[in-house]
C-alpha positions in Angstrom: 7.3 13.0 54.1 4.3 12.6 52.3 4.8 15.2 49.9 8.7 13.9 49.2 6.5 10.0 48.4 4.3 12.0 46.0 6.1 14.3 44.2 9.1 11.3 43.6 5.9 9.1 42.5 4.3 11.9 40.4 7.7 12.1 38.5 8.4 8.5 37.8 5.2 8.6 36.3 6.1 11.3 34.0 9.2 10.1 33.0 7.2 6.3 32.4 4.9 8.4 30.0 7.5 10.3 28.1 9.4 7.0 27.3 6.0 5.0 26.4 5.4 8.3 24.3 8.6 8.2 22.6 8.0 4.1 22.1 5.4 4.7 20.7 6.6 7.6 18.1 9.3 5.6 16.7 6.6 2.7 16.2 5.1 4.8 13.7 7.8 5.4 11.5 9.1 2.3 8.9 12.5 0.8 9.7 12.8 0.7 6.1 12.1 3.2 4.1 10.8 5.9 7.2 7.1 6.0 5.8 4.2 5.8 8.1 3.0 2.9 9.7 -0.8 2.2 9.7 -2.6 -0.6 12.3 -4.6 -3.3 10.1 -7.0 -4.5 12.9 -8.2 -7.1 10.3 -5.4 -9.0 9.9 -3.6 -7.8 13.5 -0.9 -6.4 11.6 1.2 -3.1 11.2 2.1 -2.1 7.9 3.9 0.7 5.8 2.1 3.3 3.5 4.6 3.4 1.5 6.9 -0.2 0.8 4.1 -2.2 2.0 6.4 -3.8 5.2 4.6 -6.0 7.6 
């Protein structure tokens, strides 16, 4: 029974991972123009290379 508990646990976590992962992937493309997004720890903002969206 223990082995069912951690193997279903072990997996949940997996899948949890590969959705933060994907999350986090399509954070790092602009919903404008598709150009990379780059963290500005100054200001606590996200911005595009390339239009210059906040």
């Amino acid at each position: 029974m223990t082995n069912i508990r951690t193997y279903t646990n072990e997996r949940k976590t997996e899948e949890e991972e590969a959705e933060r992962e994907e999350r986090a992937e399509e954070q790092e493309h602009c919903p404008e123009c598709g150009g990379r997004l780059v963290s500005d720890a100054e200001h606590a903002e996200t911005v595009c290379e390339d239009c210059g969206l906040v």
